[in-house]
ZAVEX-500472 format. One record per residue (C-alpha): residue in three letters; x, y, z. Coordinates in pm, 1 decimal. Each point is the difference from the previous one (the first is absolute). Layout:
% ZAVEX-500472
<'Ala' <X Y Z>>
...
***
This chain:
% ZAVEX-500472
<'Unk' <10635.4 10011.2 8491.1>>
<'Unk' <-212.3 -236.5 -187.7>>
<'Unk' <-298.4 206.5 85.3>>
<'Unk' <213.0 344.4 -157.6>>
<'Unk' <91.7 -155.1 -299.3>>
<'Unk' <-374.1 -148.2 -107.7>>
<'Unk' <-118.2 386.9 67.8>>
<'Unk' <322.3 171.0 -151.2>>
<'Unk' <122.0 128.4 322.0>>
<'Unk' <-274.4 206.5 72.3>>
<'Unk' <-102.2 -128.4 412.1>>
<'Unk' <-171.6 329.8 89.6>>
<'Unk' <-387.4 43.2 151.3>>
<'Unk' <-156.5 -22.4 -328.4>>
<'Unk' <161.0 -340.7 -104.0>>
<'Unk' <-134.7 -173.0 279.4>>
<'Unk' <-347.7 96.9 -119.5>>
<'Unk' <68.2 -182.5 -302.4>>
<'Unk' <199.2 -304.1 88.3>>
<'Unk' <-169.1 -339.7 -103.3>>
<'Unk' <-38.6 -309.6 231.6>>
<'Unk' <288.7 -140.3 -189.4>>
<'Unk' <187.6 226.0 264.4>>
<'Unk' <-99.3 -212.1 301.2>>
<'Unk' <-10.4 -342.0 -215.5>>
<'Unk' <383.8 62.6 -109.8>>
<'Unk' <116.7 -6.1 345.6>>
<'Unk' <-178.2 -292.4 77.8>>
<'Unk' <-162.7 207.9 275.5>>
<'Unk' <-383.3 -133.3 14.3>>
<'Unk' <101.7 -349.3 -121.3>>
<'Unk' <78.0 -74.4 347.3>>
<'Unk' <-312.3 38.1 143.3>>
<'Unk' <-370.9 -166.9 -81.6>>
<'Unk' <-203.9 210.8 -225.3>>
<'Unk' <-244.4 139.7 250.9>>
<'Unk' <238.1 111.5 240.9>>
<'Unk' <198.4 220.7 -222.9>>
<'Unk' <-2.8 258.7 266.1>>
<'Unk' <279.4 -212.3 150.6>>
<'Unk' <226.2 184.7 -281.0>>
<'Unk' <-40.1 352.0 118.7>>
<'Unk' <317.2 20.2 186.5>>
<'Unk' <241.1 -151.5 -268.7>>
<'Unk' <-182.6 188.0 -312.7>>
<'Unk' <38.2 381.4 210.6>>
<'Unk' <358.4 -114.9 87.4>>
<'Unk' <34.5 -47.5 -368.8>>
<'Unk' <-175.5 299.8 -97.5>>
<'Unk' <227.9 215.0 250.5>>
<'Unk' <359.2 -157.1 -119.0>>
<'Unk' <-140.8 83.6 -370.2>>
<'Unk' <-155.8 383.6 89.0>>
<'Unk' <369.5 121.7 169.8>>
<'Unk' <-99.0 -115.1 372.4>>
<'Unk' <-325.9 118.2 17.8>>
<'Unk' <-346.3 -98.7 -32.6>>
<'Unk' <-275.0 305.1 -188.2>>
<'Unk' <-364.1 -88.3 51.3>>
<'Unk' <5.9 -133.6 -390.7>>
<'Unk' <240.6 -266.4 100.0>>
<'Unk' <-203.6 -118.0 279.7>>
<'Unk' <-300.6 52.1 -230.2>>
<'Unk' <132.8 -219.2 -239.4>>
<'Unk' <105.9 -273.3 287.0>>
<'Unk' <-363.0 2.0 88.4>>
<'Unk' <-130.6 -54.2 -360.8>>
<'Unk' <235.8 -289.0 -54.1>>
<'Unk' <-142.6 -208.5 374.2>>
<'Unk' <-325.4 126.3 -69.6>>
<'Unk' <-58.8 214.8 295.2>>
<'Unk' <-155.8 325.7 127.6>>
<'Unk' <289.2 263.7 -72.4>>
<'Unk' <-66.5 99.3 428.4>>
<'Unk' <138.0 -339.3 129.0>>
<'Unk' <335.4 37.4 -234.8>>
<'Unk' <45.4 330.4 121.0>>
<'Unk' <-29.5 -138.9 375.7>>
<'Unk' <251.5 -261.9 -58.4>>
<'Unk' <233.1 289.5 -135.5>>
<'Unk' <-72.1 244.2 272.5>>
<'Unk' <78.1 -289.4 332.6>>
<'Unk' <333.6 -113.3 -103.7>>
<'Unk' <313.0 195.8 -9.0>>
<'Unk' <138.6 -168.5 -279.8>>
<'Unk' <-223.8 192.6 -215.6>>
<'Unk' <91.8 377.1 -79.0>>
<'Unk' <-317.6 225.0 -141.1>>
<'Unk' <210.4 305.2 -44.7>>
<'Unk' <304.8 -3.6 -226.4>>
<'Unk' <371.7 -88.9 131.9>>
<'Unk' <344.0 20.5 -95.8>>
<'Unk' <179.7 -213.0 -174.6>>
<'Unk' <178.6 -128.2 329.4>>
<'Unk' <-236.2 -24.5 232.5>>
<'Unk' <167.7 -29.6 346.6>>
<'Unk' <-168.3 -89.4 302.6>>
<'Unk' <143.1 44.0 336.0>>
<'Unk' <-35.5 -195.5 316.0>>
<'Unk' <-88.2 214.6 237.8>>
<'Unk' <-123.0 -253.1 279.7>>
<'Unk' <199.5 -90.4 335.3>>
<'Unk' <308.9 -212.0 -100.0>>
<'Unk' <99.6 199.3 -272.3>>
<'Unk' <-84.7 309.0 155.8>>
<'Unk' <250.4 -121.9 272.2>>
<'Unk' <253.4 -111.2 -231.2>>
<'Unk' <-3.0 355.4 -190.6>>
<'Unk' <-287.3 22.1 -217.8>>
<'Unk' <-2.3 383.6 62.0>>
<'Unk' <318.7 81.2 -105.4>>
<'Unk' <-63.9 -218.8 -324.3>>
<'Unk' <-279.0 204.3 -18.2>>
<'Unk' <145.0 355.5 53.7>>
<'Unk' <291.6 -121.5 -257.6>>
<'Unk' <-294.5 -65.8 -289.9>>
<'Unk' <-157.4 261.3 70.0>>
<'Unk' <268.1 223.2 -8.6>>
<'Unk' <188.0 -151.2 -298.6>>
<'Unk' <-350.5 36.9 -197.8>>
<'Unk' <-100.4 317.5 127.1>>
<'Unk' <-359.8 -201.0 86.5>>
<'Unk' <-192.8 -45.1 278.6>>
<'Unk' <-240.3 -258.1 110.1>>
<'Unk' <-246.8 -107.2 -289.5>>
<'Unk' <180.8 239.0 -245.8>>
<'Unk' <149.3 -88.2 -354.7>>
<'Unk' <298.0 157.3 -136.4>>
<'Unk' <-41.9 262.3 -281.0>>
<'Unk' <122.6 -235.9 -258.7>>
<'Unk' <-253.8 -248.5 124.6>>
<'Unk' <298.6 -275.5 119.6>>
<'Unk' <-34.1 -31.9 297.6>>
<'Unk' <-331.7 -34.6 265.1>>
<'Unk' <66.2 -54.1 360.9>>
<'Unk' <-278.4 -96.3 267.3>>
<'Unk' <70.7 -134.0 325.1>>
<'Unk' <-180.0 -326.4 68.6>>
<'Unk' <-67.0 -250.5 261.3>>
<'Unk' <209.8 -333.9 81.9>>
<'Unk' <94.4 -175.8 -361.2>>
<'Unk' <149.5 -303.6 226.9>>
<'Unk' <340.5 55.5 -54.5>>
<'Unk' <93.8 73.1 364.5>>
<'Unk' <320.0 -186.5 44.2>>
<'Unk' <149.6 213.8 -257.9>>
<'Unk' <-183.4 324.6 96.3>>
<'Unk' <52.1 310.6 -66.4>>
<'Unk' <-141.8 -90.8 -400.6>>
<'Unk' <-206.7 102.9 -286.1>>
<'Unk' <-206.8 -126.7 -264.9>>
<'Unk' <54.6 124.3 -325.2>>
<'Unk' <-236.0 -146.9 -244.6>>
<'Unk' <-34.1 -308.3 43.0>>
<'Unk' <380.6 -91.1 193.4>>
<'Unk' <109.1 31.2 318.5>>
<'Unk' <353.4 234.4 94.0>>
<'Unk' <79.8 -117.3 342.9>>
<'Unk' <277.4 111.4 259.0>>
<'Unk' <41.9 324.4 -89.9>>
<'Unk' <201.3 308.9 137.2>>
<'Unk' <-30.5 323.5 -177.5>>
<'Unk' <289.0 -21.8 -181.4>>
<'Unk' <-139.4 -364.3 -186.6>>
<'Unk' <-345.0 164.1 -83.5>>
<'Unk' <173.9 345.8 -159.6>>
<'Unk' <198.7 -271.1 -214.6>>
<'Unk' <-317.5 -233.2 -56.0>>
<'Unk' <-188.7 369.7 -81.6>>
<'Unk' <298.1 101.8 -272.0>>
<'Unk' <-18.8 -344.6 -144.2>>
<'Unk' <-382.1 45.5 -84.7>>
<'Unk' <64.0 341.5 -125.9>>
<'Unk' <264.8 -212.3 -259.3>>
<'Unk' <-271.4 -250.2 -47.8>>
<'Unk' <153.5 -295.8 72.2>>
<'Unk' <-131.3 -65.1 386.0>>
<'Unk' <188.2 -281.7 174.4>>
<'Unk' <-83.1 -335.8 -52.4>>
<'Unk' <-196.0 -194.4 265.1>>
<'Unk' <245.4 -280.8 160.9>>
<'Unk' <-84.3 -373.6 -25.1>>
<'Unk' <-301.1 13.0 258.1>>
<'Unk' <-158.4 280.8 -140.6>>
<'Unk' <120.0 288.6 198.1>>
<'Unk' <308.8 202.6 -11.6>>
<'Unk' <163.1 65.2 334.7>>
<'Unk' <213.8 292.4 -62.2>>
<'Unk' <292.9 -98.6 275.4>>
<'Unk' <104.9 -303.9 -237.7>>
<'Unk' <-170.0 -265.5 201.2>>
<'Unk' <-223.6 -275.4 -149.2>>
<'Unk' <-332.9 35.1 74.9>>
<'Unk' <-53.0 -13.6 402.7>>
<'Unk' <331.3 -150.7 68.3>>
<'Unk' <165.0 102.7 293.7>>
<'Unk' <348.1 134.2 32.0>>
<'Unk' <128.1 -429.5 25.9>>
<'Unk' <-137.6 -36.6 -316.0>>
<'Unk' <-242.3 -342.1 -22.8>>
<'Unk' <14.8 -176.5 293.8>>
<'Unk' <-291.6 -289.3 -102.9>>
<'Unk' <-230.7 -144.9 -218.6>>
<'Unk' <305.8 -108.4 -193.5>>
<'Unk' <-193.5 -329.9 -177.1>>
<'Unk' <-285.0 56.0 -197.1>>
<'Unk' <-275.2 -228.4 98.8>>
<'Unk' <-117.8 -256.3 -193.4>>
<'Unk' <-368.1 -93.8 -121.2>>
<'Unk' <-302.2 -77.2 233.8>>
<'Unk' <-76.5 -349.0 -57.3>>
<'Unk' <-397.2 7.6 -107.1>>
<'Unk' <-202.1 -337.4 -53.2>>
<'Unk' <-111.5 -33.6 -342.1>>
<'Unk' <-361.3 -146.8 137.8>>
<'Unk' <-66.4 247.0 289.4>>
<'Unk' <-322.4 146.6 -165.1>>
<'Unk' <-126.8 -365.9 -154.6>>
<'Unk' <-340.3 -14.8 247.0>>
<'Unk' <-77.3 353.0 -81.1>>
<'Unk' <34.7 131.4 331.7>>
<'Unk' <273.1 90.7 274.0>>
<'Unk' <-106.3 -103.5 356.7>>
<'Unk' <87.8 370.8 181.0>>
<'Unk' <224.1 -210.8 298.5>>
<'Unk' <277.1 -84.9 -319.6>>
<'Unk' <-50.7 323.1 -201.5>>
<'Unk' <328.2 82.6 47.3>>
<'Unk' <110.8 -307.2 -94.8>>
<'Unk' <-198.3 7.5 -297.6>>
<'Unk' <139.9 303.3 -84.5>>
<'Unk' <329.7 -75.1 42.2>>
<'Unk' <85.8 247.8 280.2>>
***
């Protein structure tokens, strides 16, 4: 939002040509690493760059990421390319991904799957006409106790039946998606998080501080027999 208002709104290919290093530097992106390994910022400056270009990344944003660490344009593009996270073609404005993988497959990941497609008249890897919508079907996102799930953007829809993900599909359409629950997921059968149908059975205290000796560190090293010690494992 920041980064809309400074260029008037206009996040499209040619902006990111343009974009000063005041872009990374008012994020606080690169101050977290040493100056000669400003590579280390690639990841967080293309995520930024995505969220700002609509949930993509064009080859000027990852240009740009590369002038701002200081590397060869090839090894930005490689980072983009190997993770998942990263889309190089352009999405929806929901992006859904599907679990596809064993648990949820067992627990009805199909029919989920039929029901978006059929709702959205999409298939696999398709966006809707009015460019809402993207489905792909993925690999595990590690939400298996609550399978069958998606991940739209960047939260996670969990326990759902066909009938929850036509309503969670109408509710985007309104644009007001539910809001993620207290853990950061939404289970869409009214539990809490992974609770089971008891409700929470433990963990009921939350656990104090680990005690840690102000002087553990004082000779300069740690002898690797009381590391965890030291550490205060």
């Amino acid at each position: 939002r920041i980064l809309d208002e400074m260029l008037g709104g206009r996040t499209n290919e040619r902006i990111f040509c343009g974009v000063s290093m005041y872009f990374a530097e008012r994020f606080q992106i690169l101050s977290k690493y040493p100056a000669n390994y400003k590579q280390s910022g690639i990841i967080p400056l293309l995520d930024l760059a995505q969220r700002q270009n609509g949930g993509w990344l064009p080859v000027s944003a990852m240009d740009k990421v590369a002038q701002i660490v200081g590397s060869a344009p090839s090894r930005v593009y490689e980072v983009a390319s190997f993770y998942t996270m990263f889309n190089r073609t352009k999405v929806g404005k929901y992006f859904i991904q599907l679990c596809g993988t064993t648990p949820c497959m067992i627990c009805g990941s199909e029919d989920i799957k039929q029901t978006i497609t059929k709702h959205l008249g999409i298939k696999n890897g398709e966006t809707t006409k009015d460019g809402l919508f993207t489905l792909l079907e993925v690999e595990c996102l590690g939400a298996c106790a609550n399978a069958p799930m998606i991940q739209m953007n960047d939260d996670y829809y969990e326990c759902l039946t066909p009938e929850t993900m036509i309503e969670l599909l109408e509710a985007c359409k309104k644009g007001s998606p539910p809001p993620m629950g207290k853990w950061g997921s939404l289970p869409m059968n009214g539990q809490v998080s992974c609770e089971g149908p008891l409700g929470k059975t433990s963990l009921f205290d939350e656990p104090g501080p680990v005690p840690i000796s102000e002087g553990r560190f004082d000779e300069g090293k740690v002898d690797p027999a009381s590391v965890k010690e030291h550490m205060a494992y």
